[in-house]
Backbone as ProteinMPNN parsed JSONL, in Angstrom:
{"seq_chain_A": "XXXXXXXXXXXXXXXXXXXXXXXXXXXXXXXXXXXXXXXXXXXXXXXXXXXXXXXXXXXXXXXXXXXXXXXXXXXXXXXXXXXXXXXXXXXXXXXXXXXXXXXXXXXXXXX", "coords_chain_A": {"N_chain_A": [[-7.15, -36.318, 18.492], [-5.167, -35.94, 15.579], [-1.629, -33.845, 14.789], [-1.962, -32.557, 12.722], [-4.373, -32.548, 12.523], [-5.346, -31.008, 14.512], [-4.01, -28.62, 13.687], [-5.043, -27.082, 11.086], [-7.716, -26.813, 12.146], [-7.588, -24.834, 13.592], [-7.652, -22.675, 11.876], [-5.86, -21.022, 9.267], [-2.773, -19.224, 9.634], [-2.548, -15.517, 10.023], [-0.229, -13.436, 7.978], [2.266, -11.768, 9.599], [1.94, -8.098, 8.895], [4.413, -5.557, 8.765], [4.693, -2.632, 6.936], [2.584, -1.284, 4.684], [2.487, -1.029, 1.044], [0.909, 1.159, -1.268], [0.15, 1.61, -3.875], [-1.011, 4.084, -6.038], [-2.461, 5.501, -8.652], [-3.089, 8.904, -9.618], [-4.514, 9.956, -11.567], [-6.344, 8.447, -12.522], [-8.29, 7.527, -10.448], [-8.725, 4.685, -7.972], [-11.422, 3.757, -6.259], [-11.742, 3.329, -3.293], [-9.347, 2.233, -2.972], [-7.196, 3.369, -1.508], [-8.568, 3.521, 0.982], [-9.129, 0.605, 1.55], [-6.548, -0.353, 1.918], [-5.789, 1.452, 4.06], [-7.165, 0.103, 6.21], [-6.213, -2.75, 6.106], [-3.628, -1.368, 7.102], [-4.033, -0.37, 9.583], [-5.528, -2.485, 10.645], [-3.255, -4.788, 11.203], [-1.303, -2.79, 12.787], [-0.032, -1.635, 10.965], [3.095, 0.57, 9.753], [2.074, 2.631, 6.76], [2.696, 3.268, 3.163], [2.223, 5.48, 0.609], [2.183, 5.321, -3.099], [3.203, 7.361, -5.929], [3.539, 7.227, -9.371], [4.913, 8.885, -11.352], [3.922, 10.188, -15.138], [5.247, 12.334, -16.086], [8.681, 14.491, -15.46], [8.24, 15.562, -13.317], [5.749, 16.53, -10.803], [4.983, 18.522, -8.7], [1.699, 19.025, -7.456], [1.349, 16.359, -6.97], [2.897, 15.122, -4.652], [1.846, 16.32, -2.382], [-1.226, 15.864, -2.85], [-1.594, 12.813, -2.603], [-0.471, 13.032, 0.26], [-2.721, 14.866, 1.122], [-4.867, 12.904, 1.087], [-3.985, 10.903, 2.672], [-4.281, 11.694, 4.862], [-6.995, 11.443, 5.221], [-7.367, 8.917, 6.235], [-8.203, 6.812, 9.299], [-7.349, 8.295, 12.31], [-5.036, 6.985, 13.875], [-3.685, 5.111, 11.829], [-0.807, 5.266, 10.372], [1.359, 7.124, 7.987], [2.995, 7.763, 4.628], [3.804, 9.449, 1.877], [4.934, 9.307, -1.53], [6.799, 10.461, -4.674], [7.238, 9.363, -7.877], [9.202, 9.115, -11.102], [8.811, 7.413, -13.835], [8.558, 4.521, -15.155], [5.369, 2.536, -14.274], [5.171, 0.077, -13.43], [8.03, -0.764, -13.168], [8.704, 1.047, -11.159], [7.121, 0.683, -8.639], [7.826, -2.241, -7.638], [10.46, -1.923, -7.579], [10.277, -0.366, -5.593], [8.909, -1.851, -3.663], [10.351, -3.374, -3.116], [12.521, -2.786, -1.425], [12.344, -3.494, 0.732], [11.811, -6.294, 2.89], [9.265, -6.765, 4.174], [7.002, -5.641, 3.008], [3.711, -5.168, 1.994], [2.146, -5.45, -0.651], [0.037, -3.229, -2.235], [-1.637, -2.903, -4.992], [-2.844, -1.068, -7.273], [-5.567, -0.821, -9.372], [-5.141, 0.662, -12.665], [-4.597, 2.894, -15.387], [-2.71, 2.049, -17.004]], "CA_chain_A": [[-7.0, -35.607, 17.229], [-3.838, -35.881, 15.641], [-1.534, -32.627, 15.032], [-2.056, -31.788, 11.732], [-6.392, -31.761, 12.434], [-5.367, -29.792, 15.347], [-3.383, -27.517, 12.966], [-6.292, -27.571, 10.009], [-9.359, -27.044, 12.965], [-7.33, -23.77, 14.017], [-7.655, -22.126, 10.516], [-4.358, -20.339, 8.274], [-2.319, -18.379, 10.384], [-2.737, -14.882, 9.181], [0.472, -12.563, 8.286], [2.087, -9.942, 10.42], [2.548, -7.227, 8.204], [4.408, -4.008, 9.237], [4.337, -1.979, 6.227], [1.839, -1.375, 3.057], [3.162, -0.115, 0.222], [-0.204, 0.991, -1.434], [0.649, 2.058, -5.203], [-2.486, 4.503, -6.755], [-2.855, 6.054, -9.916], [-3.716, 10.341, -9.051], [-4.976, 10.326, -13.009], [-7.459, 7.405, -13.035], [-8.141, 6.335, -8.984], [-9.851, 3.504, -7.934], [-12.158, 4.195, -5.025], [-11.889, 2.512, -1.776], [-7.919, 1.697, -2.907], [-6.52, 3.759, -0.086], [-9.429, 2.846, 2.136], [-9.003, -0.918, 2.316], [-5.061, -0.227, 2.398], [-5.295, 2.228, 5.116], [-7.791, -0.916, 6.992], [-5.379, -3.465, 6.245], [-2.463, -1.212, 7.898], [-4.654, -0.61, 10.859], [-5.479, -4.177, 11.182], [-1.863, -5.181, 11.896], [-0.428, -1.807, 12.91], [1.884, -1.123, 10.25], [3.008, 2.126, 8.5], [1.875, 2.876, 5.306], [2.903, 4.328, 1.913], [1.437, 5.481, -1.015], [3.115, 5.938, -3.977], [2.474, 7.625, -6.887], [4.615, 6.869, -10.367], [4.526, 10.029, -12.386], [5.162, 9.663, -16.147], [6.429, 13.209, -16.473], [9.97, 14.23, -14.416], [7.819, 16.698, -11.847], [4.356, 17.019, -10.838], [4.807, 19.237, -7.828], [1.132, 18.787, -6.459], [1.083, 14.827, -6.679], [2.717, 14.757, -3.102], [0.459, 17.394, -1.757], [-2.419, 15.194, -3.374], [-1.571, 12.019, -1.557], [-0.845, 13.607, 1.58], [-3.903, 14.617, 1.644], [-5.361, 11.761, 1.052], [-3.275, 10.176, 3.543], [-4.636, 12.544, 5.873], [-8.34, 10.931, 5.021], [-7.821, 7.597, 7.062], [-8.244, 6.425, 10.382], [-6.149, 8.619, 12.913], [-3.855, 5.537, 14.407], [-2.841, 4.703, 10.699], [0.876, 6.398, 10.343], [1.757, 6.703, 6.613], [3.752, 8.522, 4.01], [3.239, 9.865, 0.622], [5.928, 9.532, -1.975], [6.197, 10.338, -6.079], [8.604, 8.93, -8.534], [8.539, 9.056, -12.404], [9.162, 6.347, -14.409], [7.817, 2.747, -15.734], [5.532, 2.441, -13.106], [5.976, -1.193, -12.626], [9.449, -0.571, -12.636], [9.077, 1.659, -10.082], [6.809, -0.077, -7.438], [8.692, -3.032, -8.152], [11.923, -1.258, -6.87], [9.674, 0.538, -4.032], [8.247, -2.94, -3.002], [12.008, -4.788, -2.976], [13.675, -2.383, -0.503], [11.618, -4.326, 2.061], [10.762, -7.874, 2.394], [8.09, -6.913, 4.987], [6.174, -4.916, 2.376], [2.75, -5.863, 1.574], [1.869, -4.381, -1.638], [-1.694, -2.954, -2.433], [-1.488, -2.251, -6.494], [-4.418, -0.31, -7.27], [-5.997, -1.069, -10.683], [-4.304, 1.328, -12.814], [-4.582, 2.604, -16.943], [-1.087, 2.445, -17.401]], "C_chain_A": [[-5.505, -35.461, 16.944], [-3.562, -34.4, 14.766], [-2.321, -31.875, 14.05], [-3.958, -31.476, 11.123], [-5.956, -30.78, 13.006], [-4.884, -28.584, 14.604], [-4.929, -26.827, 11.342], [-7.454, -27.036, 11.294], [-8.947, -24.919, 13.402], [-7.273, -22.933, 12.524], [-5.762, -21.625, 9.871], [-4.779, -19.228, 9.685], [-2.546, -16.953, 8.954], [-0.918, -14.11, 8.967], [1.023, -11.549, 9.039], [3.237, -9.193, 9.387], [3.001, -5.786, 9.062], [4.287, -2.778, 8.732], [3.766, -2.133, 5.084], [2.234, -0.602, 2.279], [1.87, 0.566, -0.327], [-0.006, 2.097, -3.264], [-0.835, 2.5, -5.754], [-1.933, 5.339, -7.903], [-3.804, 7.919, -10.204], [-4.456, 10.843, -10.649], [-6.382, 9.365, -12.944], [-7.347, 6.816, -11.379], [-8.999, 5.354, -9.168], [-10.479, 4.029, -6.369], [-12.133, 3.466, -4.392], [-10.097, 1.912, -2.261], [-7.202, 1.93, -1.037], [-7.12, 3.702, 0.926], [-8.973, 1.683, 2.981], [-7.24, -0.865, 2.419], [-4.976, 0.194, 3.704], [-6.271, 0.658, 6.629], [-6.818, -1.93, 7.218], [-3.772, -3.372, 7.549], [-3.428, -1.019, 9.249], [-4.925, -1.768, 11.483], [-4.405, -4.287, 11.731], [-0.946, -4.098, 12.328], [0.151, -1.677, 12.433], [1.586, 0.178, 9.56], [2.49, 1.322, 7.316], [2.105, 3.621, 4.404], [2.266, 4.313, 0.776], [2.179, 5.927, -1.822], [2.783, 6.341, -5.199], [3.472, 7.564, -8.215], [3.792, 7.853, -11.803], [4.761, 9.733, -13.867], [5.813, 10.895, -16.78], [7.435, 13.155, -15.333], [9.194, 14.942, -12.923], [6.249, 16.97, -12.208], [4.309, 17.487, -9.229], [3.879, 18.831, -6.847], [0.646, 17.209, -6.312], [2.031, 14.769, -4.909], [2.306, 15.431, -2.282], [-0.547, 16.504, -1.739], [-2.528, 14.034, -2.328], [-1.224, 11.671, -0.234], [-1.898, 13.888, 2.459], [-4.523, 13.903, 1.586], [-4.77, 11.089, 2.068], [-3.967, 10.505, 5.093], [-6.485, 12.188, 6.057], [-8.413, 9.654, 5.795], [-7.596, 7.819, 8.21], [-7.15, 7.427, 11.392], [-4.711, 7.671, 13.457], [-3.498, 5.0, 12.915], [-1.836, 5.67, 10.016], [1.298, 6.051, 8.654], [2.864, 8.075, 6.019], [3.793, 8.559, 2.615], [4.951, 9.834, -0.538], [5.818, 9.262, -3.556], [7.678, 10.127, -6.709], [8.164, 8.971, -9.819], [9.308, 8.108, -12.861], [7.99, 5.087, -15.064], [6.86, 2.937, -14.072], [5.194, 0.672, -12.618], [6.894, -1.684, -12.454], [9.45, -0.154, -11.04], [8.44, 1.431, -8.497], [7.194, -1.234, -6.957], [9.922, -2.895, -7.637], [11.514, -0.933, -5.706], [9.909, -0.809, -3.253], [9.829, -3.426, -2.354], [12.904, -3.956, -2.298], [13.457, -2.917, 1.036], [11.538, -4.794, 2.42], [9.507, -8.029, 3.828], [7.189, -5.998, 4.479], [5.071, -5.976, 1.873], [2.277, -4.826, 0.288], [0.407, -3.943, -2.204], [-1.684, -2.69, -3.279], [-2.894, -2.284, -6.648], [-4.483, -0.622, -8.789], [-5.843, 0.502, -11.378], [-4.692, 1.341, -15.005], [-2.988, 2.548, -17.234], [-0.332, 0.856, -17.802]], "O_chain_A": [[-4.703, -35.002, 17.757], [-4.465, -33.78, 14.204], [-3.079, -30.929, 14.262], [-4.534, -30.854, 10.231], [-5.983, -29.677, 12.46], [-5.381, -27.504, 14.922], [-5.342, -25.668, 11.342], [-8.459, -26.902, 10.596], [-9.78, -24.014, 13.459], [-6.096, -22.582, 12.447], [-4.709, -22.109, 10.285], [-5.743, -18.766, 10.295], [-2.649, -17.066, 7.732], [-0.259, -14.295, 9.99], [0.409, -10.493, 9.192], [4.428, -9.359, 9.123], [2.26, -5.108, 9.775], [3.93, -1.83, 9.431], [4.211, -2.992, 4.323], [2.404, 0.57, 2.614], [1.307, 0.649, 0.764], [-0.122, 3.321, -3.334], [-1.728, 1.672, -5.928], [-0.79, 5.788, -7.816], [-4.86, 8.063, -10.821], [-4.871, 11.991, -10.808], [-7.428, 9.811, -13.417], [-6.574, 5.919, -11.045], [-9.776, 5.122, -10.095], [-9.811, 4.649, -5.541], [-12.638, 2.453, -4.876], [-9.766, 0.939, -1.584], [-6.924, 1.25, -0.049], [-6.474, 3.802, 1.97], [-8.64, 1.55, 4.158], [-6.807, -1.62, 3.29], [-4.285, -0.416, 4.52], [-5.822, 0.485, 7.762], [-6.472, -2.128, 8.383], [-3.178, -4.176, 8.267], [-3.298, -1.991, 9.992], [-4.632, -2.049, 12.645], [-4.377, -3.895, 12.897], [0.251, -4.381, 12.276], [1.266, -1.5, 12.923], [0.585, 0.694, 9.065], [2.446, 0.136, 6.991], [1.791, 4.797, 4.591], [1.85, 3.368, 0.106], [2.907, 6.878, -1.537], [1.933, 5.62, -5.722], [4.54, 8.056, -7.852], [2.882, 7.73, -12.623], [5.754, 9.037, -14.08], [6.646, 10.824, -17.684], [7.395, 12.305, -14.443], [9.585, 14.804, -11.764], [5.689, 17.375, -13.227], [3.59, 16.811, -8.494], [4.246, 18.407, -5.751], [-0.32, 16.899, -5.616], [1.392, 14.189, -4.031], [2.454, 14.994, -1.14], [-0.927, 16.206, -0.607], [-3.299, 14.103, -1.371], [-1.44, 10.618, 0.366], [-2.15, 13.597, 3.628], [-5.341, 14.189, 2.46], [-5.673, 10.324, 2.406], [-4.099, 9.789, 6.086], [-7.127, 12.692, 6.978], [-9.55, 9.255, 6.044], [-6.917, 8.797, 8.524], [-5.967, 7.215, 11.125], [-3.53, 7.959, 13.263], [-2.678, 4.099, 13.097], [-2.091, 6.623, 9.281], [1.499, 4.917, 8.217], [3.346, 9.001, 6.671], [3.821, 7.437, 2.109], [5.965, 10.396, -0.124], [5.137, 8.334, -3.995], [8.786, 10.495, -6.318], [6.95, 8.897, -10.01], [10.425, 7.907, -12.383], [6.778, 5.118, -15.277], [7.372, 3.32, -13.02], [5.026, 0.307, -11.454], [7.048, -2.737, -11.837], [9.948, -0.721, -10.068], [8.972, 1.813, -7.455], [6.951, -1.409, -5.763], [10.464, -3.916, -7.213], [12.233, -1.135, -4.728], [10.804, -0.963, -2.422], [10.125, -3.742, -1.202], [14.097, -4.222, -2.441], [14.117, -2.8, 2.069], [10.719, -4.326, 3.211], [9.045, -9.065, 4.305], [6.482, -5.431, 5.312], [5.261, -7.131, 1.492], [2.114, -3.61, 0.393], [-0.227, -4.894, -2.662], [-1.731, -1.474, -3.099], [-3.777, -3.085, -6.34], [-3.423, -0.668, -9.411], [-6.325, 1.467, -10.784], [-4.921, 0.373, -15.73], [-2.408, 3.435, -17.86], [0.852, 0.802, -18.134]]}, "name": "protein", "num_of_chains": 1, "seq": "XXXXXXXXXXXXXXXXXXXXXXXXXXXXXXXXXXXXXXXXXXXXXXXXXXXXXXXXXXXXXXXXXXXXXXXXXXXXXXXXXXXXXXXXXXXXXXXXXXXXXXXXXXXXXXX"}
């Protein structure tokens, strides 16, 4: 068998991710977002963040909110909750690109 069956017979290598960014929407969620995020980071051990992109300047209990929520997955999945206002595909967009080992989970979103 020459290499490139042998390469082809062994399937796609998968990624090793270390962190998920996991961008939700605390107005309109999607259900099972931060689920299959928080699965994904467990799969490959990586932290995880959630982020939330306010469109006023301060919403106090949005990082309360996804704290707790954070606090809803798997014990062995290590994460961190964080809120920003702005565009928010400006602003995950900026989150994502301080990284280049971010995997990004964009949650279906009215915005």
């Amino acid at each position: 068998m020459n290499t490139l069956r042998k390469a082809a017979s062994r399937g796609p290598e998968l990624p090793a991710f270390r962190r998920i960014l996991c961008a939700l929407d605390l107005a309109q969620p999607t259900p099972g977002a931060l689920g299959l995020a928080g699965l994904i980071a467990q799969q490959f051990a990586a932290d995880m963040e959630t982020l939330y992109v306010s469109p006023a300047d301060a919403e106090p209990e949005a990082e309360l909110r996804l704290q707790r929520m954070l606090g809803t997955l798997q014990p062995n999945v290590t994460g961190s909750a964080h809120v920003v206002s702005g565009s928010p595909a400006r602003a995950i967009s900026d989150r994502a690109a301080t990284s280049r080992r971010w995997s990004t989970m964009p949650a279906a979103s009215a915005h």
